[in-house]
C-alpha positions in Angstrom: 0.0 0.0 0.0 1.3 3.6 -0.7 -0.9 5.3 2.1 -1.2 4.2 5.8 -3.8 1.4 6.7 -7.4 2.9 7.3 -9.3 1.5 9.9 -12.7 0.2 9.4 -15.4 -1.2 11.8 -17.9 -3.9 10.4 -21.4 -4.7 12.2 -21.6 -8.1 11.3 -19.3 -11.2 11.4 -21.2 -13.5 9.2 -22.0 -11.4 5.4 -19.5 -8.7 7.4 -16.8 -11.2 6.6 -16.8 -11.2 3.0 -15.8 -7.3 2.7 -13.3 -7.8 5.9 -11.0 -10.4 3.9 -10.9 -7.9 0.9 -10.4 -5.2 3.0 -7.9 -7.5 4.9 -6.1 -8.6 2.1 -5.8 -4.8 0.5 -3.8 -4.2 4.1 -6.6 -2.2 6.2 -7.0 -2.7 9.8 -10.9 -4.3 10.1 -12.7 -4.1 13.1 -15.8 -7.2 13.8 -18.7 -6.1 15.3 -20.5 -9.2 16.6 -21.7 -11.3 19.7 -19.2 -11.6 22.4 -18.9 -15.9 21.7 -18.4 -15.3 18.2 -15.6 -12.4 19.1 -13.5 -15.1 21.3 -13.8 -17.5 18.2 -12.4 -14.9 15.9 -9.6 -13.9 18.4 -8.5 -17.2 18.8 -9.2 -18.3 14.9 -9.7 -15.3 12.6 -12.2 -16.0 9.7 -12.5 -18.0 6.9 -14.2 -17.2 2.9 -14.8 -19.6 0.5 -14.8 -17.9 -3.2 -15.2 -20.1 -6.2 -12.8 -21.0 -8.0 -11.7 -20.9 -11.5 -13.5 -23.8 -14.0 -12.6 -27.0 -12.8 -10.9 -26.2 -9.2 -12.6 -26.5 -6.2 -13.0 -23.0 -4.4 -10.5 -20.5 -3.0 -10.7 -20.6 1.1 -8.9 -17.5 2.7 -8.1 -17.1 6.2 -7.4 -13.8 7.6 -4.5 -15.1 9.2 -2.8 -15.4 6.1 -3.3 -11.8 4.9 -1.5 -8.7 5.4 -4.6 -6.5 7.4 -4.9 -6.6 11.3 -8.1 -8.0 12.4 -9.7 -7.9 15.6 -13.2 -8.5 17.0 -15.4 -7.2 19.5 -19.2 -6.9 21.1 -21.3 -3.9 20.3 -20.8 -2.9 24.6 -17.4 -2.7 24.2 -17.0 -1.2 20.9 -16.1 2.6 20.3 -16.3 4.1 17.1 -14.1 6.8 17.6 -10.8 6.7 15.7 -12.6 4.7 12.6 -12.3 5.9 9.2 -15.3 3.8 8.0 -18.2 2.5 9.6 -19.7 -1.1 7.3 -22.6 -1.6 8.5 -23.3 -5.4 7.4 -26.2 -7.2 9.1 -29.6 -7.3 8.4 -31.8 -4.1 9.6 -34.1 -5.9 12.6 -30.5 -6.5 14.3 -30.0 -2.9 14.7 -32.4 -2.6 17.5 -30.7 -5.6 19.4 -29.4 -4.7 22.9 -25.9 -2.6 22.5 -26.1 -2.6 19.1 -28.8 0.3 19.3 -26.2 2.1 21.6 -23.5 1.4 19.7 -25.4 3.3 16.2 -26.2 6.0 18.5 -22.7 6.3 19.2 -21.7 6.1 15.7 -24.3 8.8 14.8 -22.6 10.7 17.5 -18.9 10.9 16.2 -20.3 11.8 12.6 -18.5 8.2 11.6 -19.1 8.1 7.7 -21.3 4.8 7.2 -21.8 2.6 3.9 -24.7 0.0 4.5 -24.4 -3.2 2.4 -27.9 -4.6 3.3 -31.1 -5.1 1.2 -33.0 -3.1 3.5 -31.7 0.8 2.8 -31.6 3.0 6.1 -34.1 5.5 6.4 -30.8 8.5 5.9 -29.9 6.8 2.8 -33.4 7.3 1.5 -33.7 10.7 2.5 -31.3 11.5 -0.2 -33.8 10.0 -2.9 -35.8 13.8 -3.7 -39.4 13.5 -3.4 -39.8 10.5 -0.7 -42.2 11.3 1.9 -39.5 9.3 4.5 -41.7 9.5 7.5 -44.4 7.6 6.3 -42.0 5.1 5.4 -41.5 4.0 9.2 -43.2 1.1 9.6 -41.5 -0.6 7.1 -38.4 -1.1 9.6 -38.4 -3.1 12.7 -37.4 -0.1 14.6 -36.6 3.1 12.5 -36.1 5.1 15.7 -32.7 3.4 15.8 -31.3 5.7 12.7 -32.3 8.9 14.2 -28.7 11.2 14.6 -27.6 10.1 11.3 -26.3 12.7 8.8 -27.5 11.5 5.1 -24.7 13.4 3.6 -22.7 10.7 5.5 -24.6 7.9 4.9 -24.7 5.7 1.8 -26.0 2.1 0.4 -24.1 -0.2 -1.5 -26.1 -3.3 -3.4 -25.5 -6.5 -2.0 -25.4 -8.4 -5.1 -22.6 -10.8 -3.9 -24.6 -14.3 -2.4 -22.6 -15.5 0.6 -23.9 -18.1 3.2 -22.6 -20.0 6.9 -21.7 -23.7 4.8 -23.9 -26.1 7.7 -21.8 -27.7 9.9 -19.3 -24.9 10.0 -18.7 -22.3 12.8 -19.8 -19.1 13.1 -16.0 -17.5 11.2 -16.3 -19.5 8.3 -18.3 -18.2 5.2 -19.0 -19.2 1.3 -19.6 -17.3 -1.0 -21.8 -18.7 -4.1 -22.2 -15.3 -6.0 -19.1 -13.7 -6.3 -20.3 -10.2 -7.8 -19.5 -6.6 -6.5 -20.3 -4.2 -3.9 -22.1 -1.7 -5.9 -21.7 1.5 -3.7 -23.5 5.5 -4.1 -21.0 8.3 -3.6 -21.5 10.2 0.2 -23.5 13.5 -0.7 -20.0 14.6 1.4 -16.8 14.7 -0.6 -14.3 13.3 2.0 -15.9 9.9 2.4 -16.6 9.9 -1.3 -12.4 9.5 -1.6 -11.9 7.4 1.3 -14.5 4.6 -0.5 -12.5 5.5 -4.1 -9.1 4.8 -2.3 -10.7 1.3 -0.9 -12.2 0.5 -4.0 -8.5 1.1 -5.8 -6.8 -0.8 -2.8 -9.3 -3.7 -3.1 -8.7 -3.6 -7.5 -4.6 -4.3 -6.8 -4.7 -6.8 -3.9 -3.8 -10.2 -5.0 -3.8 -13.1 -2.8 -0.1 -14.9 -2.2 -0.1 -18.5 -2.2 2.6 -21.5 -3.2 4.5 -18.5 -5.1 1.5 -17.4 -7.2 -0.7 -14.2 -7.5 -3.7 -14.9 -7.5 -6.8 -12.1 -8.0 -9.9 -12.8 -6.2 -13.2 -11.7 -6.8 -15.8 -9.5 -5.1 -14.9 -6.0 -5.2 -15.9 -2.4 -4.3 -17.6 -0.5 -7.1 -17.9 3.3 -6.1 -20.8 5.2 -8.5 -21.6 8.7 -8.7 -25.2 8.1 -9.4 -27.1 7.7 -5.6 -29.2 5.6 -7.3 -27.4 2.7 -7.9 -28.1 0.3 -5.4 -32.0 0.3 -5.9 -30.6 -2.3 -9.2 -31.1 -4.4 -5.8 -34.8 -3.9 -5.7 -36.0 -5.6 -8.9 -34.3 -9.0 -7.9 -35.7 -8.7 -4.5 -39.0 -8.6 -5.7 -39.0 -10.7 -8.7 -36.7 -13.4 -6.8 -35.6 -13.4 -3.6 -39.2 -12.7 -2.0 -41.2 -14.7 -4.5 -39.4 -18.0 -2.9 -41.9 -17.5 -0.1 -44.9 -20.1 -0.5 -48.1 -20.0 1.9 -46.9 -23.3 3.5 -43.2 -23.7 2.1 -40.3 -22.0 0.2 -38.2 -22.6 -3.3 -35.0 -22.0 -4.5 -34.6 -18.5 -5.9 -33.4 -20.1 -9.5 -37.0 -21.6 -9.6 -39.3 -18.6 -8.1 -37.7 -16.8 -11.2 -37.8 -19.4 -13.8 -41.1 -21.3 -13.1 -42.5 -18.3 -15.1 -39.8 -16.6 -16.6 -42.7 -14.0 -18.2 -44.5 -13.3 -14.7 -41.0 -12.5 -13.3 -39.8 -10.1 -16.2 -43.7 -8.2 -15.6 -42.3 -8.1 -11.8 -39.1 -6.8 -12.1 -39.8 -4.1 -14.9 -42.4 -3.0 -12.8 -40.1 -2.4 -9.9 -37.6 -0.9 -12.6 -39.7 1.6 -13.6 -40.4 2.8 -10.3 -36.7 2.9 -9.6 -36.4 5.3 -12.7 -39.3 7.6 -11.3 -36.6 8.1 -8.4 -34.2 9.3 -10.7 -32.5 6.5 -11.4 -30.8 6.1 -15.1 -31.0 2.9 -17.3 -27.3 2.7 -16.9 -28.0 2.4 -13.4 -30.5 -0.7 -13.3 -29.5 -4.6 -14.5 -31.3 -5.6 -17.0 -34.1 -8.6 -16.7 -31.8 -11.1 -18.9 -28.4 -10.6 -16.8 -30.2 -10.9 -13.6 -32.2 -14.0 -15.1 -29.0 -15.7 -15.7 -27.5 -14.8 -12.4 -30.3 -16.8 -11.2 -29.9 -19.8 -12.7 -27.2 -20.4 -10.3 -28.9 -19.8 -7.1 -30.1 -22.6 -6.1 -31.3 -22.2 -2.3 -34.3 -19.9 -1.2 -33.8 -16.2 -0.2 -32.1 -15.7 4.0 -35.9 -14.2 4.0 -37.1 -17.1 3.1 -35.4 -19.3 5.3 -35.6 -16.8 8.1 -39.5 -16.8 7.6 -39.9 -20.7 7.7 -37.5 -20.6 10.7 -39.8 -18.9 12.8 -38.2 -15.1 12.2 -40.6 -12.7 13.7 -38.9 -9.7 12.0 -37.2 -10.1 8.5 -36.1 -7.0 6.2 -39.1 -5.7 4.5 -37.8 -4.5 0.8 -41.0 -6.1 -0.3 -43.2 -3.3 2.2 -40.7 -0.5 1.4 -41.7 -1.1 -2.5 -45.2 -1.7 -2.0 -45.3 2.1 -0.3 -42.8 3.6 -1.9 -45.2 2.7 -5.1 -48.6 3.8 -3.5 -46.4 7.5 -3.0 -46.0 7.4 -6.3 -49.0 6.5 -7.8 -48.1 2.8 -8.9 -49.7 -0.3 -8.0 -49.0 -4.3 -8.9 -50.9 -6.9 -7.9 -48.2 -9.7 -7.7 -46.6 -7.1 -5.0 -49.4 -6.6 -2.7 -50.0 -10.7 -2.8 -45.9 -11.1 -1.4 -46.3 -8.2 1.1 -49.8 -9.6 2.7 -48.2 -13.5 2.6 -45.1 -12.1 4.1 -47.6 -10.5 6.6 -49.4 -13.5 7.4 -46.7 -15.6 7.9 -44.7 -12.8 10.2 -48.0 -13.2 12.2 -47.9 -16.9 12.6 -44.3 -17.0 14.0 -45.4 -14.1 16.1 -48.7 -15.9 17.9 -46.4 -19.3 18.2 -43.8 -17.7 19.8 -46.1 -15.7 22.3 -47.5 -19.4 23.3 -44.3 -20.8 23.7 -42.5 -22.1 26.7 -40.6 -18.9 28.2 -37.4 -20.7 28.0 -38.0 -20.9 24.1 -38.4 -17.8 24.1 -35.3 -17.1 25.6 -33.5 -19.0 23.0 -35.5 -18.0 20.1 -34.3 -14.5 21.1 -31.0 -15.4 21.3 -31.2 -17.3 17.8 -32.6 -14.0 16.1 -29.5 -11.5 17.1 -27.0 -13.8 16.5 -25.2 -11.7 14.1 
């Protein structure tokens, strides 16, 4: 590296380790944010990503260990944000409210730390940069939108979480694979500063190469910084038109088959969310088309985390498919196929919600536990 290692914190160990290991292996000093048994395990072990590998090898694992970045782990309690550079903020947005990490944001808001979200779900300071949202009546789409109050929009921004990563079953909590490998598709800060911190990760990210057995070898998932703001709603199509379409009334599909079962009804979907996206300013350059996402899908071959969350017993899940639904009534645009996923996701919400109340306390105990495991 030609400048001195930035320091970055990351809310999240399980998605927040795919950015760590690049931002590990580009030499940065990454900071876990995560459960105090899952800090111990990445003290004593670091943490593990799984990229594919080329044609005919079997995948790429990575340990931070291995890499040139410091990395350290702590929980939310004990975490100060003061002296970051960068705040990541990496889990999905009902863990926000979980006890310290709700004071730790606060504190974050506090010390003006510039944040870039990589979650489906956009914060409500992210979307107040969008011109003509009515943000306040978008509230109840969040588990707890209270939580983002104190935050600075001009310091806020959203990157698309197109890369698919997942904990393999069977592994610990520090080990993660990833089975999309595409890029972090980040908005420019309104504010310059931040705007040329995220430019000089994106460059340090481009040149870092992985050394193994005498080789160079260039790995995949990367940071793509965008001018446009409206970049990451290219997110909000696939949402709609996959990832929450793998939710049944009684069960759930792979997102390959919710988008290829009817490869017509999902095109009518997504272009539908696309053109809303371009009523919020978004270009065409922005947005991926139907046919590259289509093919995307083909390889994703496991239902939605919403999905699975749902049929888990969730009683909170990220509601893109709400945020849509009212973002669309604001302006004037309705679909059908939406307003079935949003009441299902409803119903079902509700069912996890009236089982959980008659459960033993003790479940409840662990169910809690279970749902801010991040």
């Amino acid at each position: 590296m030609t400048v001195p290692p930035r320091n970055l914190l990351i809310l999240g160990a399980s998605y927040g380790a795919l950015p760590a290991i690049r931002l590990l292996m580009a030499g940065h000093r990454v900071r876990l944010v995560c459960t105090p048994a899952t800090a111990a395990l990445i003290a004593r072990d670091g943490v593990r990503v799984r990229f594919p590998g080329r044609a005919g090898s079997g995948p790429v694992e990575v340990c931070s260990r291995e890499l040139p970045g410091e990395l350290t782990a702590s929980a939310p309690e004990a975490t100060d944000p003061r002296g970051f550079d960068l705040v990541v903020l990496a889990m999905q947005e009902a863990h926000y409210g979980a006890p310290g990490v709700r004071g730790l944001l606060a504190r974050i808001a506090r010390e003006r730390v510039p944040s870039l979200a990589i979650m489906n779900m956009p914060p409500p300071p992210y979307l107040e940069r969008l011109r003509g949202l009515d943000t306040a009546s978008l509230a109840s789409c969040y588990a707890d939108a209270s939580v983002w109050r104190g935050f600075d929009p001009a310091l806020v921004t959203l990157a698309s979480p197109d890369p698919q990563a997942f904990r393999p079953a069977g592994e610990p909590k520090n080990v993660l694979e990833v089975g999309l490998a595409t890029n972090f598709k980040a908005a420019r800060f309104e504010a310059e500063a931040p705007t040329a911190l995220l430019r000089q990760l994106e460059a340090d990210i481009e040149a870092s190469r992985l050394r193994r057995d005498g080789a160079s070898i260039e790995l995949p998932v990367k940071l793509k910084v965008h001018e446009s703001r409206h970049v990451p709603l290219a997110k909000w199509p696939m949402l709609i038109a996959g990832n929450y379409r793998c939710i049944g009334a009684s069960g759930m599909v792979p997102i390959r088959e919710a988008v290829h079962a009817d490869p017509a009804r999902s095109r009518a979907i997504y272009d539908w969310v696309m053109r809303l996206c371009l009523r919020l300013g978004a270009a065409e350059d922005d947005l991926v088309p139907f046919e590259k996402y289509a093919k995307a899908a083909e390889s994703l071959g496991r239902p939605s985390s919403a999905a699975r969350a749902l049929f888990a017993g969730a009683e909170q899940i990220e509601r893109v498919d709400a945020l849509v639904q009212r973002i669309g009534e604001q302006l004037g645009l309705r679909l059908a196929a939406l307003d079935e996923i949003v009441a299902r996701v409803d119903a079902l919400l509700a069912r996890n919600r009236a089982r959980a109340q008659a459960a033993p306390q003790a479940e409840v105990a662990v169910a809690f536990a279970q749902r801010h495991a991040f």
